[in-house]
N, C-alpha and C positions, 0 to 999 in steps of 0.2 A: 545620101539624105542627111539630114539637120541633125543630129544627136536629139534635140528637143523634138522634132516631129515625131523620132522615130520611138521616142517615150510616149509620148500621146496614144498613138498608133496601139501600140502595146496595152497600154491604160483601158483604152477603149477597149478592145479585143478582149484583156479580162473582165472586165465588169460585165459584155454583155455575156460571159461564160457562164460567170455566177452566176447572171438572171437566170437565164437559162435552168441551170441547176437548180436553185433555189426555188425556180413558182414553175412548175413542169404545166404543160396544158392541160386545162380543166377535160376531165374526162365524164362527157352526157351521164345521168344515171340510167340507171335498167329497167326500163317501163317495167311497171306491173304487170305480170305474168296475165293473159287472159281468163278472165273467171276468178281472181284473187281477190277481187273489193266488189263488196254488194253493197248498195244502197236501201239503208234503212228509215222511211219518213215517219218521223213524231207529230203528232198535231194534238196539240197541249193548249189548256185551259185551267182556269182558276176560278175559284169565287162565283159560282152560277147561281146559290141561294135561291133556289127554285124557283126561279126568271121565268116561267114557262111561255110568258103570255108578254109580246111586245107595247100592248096597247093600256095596260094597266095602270093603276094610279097605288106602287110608285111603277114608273117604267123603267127601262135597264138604259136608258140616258144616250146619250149619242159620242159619237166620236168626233173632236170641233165641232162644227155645225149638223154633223150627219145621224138624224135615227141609226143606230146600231142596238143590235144583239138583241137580248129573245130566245128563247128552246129553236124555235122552228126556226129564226134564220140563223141562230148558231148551227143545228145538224144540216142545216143544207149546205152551209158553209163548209163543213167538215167533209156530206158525203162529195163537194166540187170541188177539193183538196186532194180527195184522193182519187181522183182518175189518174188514172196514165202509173200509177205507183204500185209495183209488185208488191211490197210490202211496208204495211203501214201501220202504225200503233198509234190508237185515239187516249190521254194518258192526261190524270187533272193532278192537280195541286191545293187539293182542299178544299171548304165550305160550301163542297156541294148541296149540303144542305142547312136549314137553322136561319134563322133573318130571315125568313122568305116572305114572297108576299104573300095575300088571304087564299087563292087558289092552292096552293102547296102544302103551307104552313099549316091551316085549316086540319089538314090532315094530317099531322104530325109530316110532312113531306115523302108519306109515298107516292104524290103523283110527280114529285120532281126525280127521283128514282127511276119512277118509270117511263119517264121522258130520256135519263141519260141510259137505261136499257134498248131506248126507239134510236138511238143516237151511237151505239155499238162503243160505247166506252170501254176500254182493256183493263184500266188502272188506275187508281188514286191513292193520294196520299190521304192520311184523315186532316182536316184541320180542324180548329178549337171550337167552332160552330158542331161541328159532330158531336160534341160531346156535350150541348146544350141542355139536353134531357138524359146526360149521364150514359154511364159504360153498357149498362147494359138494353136501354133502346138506340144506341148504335151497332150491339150485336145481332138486333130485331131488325134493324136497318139493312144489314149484311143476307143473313137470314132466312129472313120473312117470318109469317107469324102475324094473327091479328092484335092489335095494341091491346095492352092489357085492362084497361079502363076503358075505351072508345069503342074497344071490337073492331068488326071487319067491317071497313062499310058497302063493298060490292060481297057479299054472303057467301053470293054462287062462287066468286074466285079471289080466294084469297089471297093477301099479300103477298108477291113470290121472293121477295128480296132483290138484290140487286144481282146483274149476270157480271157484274164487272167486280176487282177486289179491290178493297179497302187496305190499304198497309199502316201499322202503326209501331214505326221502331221505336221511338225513345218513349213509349208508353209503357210502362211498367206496375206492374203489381208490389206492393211493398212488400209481402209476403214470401213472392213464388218467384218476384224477377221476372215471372212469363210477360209476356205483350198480349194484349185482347184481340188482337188480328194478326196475321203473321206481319215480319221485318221487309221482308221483301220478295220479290216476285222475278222470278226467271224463265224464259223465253226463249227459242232458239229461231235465228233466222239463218237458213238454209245451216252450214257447220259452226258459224259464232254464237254462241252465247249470252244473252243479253241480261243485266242483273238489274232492278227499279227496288231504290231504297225507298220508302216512302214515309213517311213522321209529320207533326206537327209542331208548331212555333215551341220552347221550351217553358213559354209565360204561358200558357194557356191553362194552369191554373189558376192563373191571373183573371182569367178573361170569362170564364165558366162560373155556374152554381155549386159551391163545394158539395154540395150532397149527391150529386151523380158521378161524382169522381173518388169520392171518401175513398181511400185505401188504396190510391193510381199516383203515380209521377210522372214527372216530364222532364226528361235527360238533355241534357248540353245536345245542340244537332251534330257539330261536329264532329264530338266527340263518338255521338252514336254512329255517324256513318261510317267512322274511318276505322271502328271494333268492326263493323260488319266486312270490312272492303276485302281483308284475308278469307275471312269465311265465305266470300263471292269466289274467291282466286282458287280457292281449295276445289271447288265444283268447276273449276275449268272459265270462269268467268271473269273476263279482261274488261269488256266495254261495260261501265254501269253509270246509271244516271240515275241522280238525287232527285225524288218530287218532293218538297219542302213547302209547307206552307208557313212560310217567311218570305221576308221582303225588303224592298228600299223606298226611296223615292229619288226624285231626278227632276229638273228645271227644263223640262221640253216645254215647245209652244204648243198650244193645243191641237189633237189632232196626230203629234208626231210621233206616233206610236212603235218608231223604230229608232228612237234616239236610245244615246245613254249616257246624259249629259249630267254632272255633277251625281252620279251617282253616289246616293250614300242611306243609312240604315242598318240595321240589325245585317241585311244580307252579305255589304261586304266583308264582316268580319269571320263571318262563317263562313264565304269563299276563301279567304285567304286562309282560314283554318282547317280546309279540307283535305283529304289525301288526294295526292296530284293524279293519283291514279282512278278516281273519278273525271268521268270526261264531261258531264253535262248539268246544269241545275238548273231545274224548271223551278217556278217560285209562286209565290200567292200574297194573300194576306196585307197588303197595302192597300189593294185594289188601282193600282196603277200599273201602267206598261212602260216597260223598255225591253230592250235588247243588246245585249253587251256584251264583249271578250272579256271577264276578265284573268288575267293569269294565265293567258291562253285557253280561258276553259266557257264555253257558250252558259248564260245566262240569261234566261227569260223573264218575264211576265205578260199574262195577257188581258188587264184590264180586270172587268169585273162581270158579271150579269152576260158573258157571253157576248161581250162586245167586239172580244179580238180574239185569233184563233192564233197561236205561236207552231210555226212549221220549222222544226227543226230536222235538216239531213245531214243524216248521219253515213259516215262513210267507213262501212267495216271492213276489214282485213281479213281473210282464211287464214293466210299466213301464221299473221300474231293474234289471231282472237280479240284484236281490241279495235280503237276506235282511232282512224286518221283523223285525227285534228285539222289538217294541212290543208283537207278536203271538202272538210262540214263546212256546217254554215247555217244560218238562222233568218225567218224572216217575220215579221208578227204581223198580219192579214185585218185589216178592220172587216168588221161584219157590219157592211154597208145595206139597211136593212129597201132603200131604192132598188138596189141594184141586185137580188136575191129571190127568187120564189120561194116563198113559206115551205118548212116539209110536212106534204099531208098528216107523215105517220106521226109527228109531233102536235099539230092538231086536232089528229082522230084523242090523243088523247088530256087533251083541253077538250073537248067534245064529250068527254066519258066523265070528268070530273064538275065542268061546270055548273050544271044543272043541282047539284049537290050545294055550289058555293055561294049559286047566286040564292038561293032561298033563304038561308040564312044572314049573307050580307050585304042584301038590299033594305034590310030592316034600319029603321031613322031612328037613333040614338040621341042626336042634340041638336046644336044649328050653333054657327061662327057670324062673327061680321065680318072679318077677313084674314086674309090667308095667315096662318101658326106656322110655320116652315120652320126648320133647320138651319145651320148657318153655311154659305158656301164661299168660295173662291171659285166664280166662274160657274163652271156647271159639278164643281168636285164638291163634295159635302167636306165641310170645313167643322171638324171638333174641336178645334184648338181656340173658338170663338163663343162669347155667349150667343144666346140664339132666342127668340121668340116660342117654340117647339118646347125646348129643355125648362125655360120658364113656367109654361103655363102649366105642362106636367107634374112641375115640382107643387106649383099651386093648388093642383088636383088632389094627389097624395097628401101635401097640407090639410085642405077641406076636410079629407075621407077619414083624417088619423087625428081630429084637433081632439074626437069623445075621448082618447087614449092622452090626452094633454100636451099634443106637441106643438110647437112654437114654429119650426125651422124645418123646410122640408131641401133636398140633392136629390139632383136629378143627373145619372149618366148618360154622356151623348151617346156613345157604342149602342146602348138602349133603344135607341129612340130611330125606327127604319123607315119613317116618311113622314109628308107632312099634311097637314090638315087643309085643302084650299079653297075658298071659296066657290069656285065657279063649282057646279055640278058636275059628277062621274056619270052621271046613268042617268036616270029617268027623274031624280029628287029633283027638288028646288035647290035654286043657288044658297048656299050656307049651312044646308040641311049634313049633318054628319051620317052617313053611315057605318054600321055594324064594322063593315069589310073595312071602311076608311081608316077607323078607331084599330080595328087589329092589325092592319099595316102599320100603321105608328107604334103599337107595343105589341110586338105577336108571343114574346117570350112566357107571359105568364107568371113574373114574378111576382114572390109575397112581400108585401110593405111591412117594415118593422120601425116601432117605436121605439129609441130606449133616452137613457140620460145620457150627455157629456158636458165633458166643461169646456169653459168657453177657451181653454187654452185648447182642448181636441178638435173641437172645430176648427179654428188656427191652422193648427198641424193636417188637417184634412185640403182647406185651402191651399196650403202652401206644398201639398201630392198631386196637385194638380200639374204640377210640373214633373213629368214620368222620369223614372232611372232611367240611365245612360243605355239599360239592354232593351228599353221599350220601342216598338214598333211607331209608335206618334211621340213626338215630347211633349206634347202637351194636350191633356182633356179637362174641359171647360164645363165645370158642374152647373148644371140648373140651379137655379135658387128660387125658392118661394118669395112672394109679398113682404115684402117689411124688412129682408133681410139684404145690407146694401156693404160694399166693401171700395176699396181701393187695390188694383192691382197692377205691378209693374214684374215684365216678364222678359227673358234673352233668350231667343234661340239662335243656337250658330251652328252652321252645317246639318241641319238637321235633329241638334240636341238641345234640349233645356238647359241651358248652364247655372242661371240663375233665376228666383220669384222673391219677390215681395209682398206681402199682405199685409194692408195698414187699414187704421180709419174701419174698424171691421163696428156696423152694428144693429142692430134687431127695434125694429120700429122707434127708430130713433134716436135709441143710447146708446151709449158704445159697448161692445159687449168684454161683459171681467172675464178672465179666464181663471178666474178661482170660484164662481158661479158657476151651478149648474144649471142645462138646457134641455128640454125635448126634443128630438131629433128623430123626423121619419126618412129612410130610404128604404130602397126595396135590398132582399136578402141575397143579392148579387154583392153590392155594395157592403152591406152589412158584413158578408164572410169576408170584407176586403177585396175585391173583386178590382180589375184595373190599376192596382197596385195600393188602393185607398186605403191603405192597411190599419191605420189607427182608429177606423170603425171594427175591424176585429179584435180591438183590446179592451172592447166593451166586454162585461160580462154576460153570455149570451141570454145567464136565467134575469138577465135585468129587459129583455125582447116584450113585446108585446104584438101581436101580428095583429096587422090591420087592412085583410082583402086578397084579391090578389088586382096587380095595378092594373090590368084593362078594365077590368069589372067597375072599378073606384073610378077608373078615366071617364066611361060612360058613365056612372051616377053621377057625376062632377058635371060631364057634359048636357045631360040631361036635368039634372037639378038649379045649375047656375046659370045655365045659359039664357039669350047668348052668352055664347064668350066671347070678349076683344082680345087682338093679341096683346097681351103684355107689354109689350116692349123689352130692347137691350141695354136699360139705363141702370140694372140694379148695380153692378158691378162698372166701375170706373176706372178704365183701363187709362195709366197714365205714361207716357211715350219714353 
């Protein structure tokens, strides 16, 4: 043969030796042993704000075109989730109660409470709504106990608390360090271990009346979960999952409650800062849904008001005590409220409260000529917009507080949880306000305060309208009373406020000096700096004069001035 062939020949012959050598046949792996992975279903919720009632004015809004959510077809939704599932855990992500509407709220929200007791909840984290009326009627919340001003208002049986736990890690006492509910909660499904950290947003000092929180902080989340993640590991616990009431948002078309597109906000930085050793993080506090990997690690949200239930399965290990990733998997459920039988047990108890709410808020407070709403995108309430709603409020407050000599009235949208509309709720006439209408738009009960600033603090207040980089919205769009008009130019990118402008600012017609002093009413949400508006906290506070509290003022306003026209969105001139 050739000399040359007989090198080819050769050539060939080793190369395919090395292959050989080099990539050996993949060898199948080793099924898991029988009985070594249990399936674990989560079915997780957010933001319910004592929703109890689907047909309410506000109602809990739809999913795209579809009525969803409601107490009664959220639990029916949950108890038609877990059929067919050995083991199942019902687990929220905060503001189960606080914002609620007149049936809940009315009552400081123990019937929303006991709506998520008819609904077999396991677990929650607290979010910044809990803490609305302060630390310690959230521990009356947990509890029970009749309110300490309102009493009991069923005698025979009093308040029982809630059957499910409230976690609050990054809540802390300045004093003692302790947390006002325990960090977190552990569980065993059959021989694994299950560890639920549960905490609130770290702004929610931000977001609260400082007088219910005096003497409390609110920890980095990260930071708080991944101190606990050892102290899980110590007790034998590998699988743990964060409920966080934080959030993001995302550019889905409406309706697509399982995307997770352009995701971004407060929550991916806290994913990415988590320990890798947490495997799940349920989410809240946007009030928007998605569903997303990231970093390999399932991320939720489920809407708001009970609109969507997030099912997450989870696949455990005996082996290694923790959580296959490889395996899970997530899917987020609209509560299509067509396609759902109401749960009696949920309306037996809208049945036990109603009677109670509708007496006092069927009573006619004022009359409108037409609809005062909120600002929205689509069907999403929009705060980042002036708004008709936040206007006429401020106008109210204005009216209530001019004896105390104020000029200038703010108004916060987060404030403000529905809208005023013309056509009738119930048995009134068209325009007629009532009681119930008037306390779904302010049910919090804040006190209105008077003091001085100058005209460069108001400036400065304007121009906070545009949130820090760690805020949940970048942008809140303050009501303005009558007379007071501005120029505003504003950038959001990605999701953040990068840059505001406020020019042309002035008060029935002059422009206003910021070496002048002003009278300035908001409510004392605002006033502690609340939403970040910090430079109404650097007023001096013996400079306050309190003027009401704002529903009270809302109805004397509605009642004395009315009708009311909506104001209009012309005060503030937003230029592009």
């Amino acid at each position: 043969m050739h000399r040359g062939k007989l090198f080819l020949l050769g050539l060939v012959a080793l190369v395919a030796s090395l292959a050989v050598f080099a990539a050996p046949a993949a060898t199948a792996k080793k099924p898991d042993p029988p009985g070594q992975l249990v399936d674990l279903q989560l079915l997780a919720f957010n933001d319910y704000h004592g929703y109890l009632e689907s047909d309410s004015n506000p109602g809990p809004g739809n999913v795209g075109s579809d009525p969803a959510g409601g107490g009664e077809y959220l639990s029916a939704k949950l108890r038609e989730l877990r059929e067919g599932h050995k083991y199942s855990l019902t687990v929220a992500a905060g503001d189960l109660v606080g914002g609620s509407p007149f049936l809940s709220g009315l009552f400081h929200d123990e019937p929303s409470v006991e709506s998520l007791n008819a609904m077999d909840l396991d677990v929650s984290s607290v979010g910044n709504h809990e803490f609305d009326e302060g630390v310690t009627e959230l521990l009356r919340m947990q509890n029970g106990g009749c309110h300490p001003v309102d009493g009991c208002y069923f005698p025979a049986i009093p308040y029982p608390g809630a059957d499910f736990r409230w976690l609050a890690a990054n809540t802390v006492n300045d004093t003692t360090g302790e947390t006002p509910l325990p960090p977190y909660w552990i569980t065993k499904i059959e021989s694994v271990k299950v560890g639920f950290i549960g905490m609130t947003l770290e702004e929610t000092d931000t977001l609260v009346a400082q007088a219910g929180i005096e003497g409390w902080s609110f920890l980095d989340e990260a930071e708080t979960a991944n101190a606990l993640v050892p102290e899980l590991q110590k007790q034998g616990v590998e699988s743990i999952v964060v409920l966080l009431h934080e959030g993001g948002s995302q550019t889905p078309p409406p309706g697509a409650v399982n995307a997770c597109v352009g995701i971004s906000g407060p929550i991916v930085e806290i994913n990415d800062a988590l320990d890798p050793e947490i495997d799940a993080l349920i989410t809240g506090h946007t009030h928007l849904p998605y569903n997303c990997t990231l970093d390999g690690r399932i991320v939720t949200s489920a809407y708001s008001f009970g609109r969507v239930v997030s099912e997450i399965n989870l696949v455990l290990d005996k082996g290694t005590n923790d959580v296959r990733r490889d395996l899970s998997g997530a899917v987020n459920h609209a509560v299509i409220r067509a396609q759902i039988t109401p749960d009696p047990a949920i309306t037996q108890v809208i049945d036990r409260w109603k009677p109670l709410s509708d007496e006092i808020g069927s009573q006619e407070v004022g009359e409108i000529t037409g609809d005062i709403t909120r600002a929205f995108v689509g069907s999403s309430e929009d705060r980042a917009s002036e708004s008709n709603a936040g206007n006429m409020i401020a106008d109210a407050q204005l009216w209530a507080t001019q004896v105390n000599g104020a000029q200038i009235a703010f108004m916060n949208p987060g404030g403000i949880r529905s809208d005023l509309l013309f056509a009738p709720s119930g048995t009134e006439g068209p325009g007629v306000v009532t009681y119930e209408e008037a306390f779904n738009m302010q049910p919090f009960s804040n006190i209105l305060m008077t003091f001085p600033m100058t005209g460069a603090q108001i400036i400065d207040v304007l121009e906070q309208q545009c949130q820090p980089q760690t805020a949940s919205r970048p942008f809140l769009h303050l009501g303005v009373s009558e007379g007071f008009a501005y120029d505003l130019s504003k950038t959001i990118v990605a999701g953040r406020c990068t840059s505001i402008s406020v020019t042309d600012v002035e008060l029935n017609g002059t422009a206003l000096d910021p070496n002048a002093t002003y009278v300035v009413t908001v409510n004392n949400f605002l006033a502690d700096g609340g939403d970040n508006f910090t430079t109404f906290r650097d007023v001096d506070p013996a400079d306050r004069i309190g003027g009401g509290i704002d529903l009270d003022e809302l109805i004397n306003y509605l009642g004395s001035e009315g009708p009311i026209d909506p104001p209009g969105t012309n005060r503030v001139n937003e230029l592009p």
